[in-house]
Residue, then its C-alpha position, 0 to 999 in steps of 0.5 A: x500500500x502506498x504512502x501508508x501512515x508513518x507508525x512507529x516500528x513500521x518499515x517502508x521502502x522508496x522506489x530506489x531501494x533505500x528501506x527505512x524504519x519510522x522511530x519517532x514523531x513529534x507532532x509539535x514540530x511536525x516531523x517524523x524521525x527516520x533510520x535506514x538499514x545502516x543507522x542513519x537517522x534522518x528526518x522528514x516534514x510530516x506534511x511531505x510524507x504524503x508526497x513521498x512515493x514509498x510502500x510499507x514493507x517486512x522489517x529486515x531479516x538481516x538483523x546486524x544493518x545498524x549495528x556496524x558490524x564487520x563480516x569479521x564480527x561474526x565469522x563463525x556463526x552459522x545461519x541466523x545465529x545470534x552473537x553470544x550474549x545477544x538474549x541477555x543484555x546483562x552480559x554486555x555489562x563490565x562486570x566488577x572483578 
């Protein structure tokens, strides 16, 4: 569906191929936030966005876009396979020794 309304979580796509997720509005200021597949965060004027030609679509299956990994981060891991620690956001924090 074209130009569906930007709810936050949602993922479009413009007709070049650039995917984008919609993560934040603030109708006070009349824009809704933005972050493609590769982090960046950019920012559109809500009274364009019906304007826009873009299509909602799947979030990526890929899930390592934003974070900025080098294939070299998870060289070994098979398939979908989740770095360790991944499920268990305790396991990134310094620990006391």
């Amino acid at each position: 569906m074209a130009n569906a309304y930007p709810v936050i979580g949602k993922w479009f796509r413009r007709p070049n191929g650039v995917s984008f997720e919609v993560v934040a509005s603030d109708e006070e200021e009349g824009t809704i936030e933005i972050q493609y597949f590769d982090g960046t965060i950019d920012e559109i004027e809500i009274d364009a966005w019906p304007g826009m030609l873009h299509v909602e679509v799947n979030a990526p299956e890929d899930w390592s876009g934003s974070l900025d990994m080098d294939p070299d981060d998870y060289v070994g891991r098979s398939g979908n396979e989740m770095p360790p620690g991944f499920h268990d956001p305790f396991e990134f924090i310094d620990k006391p020794k």
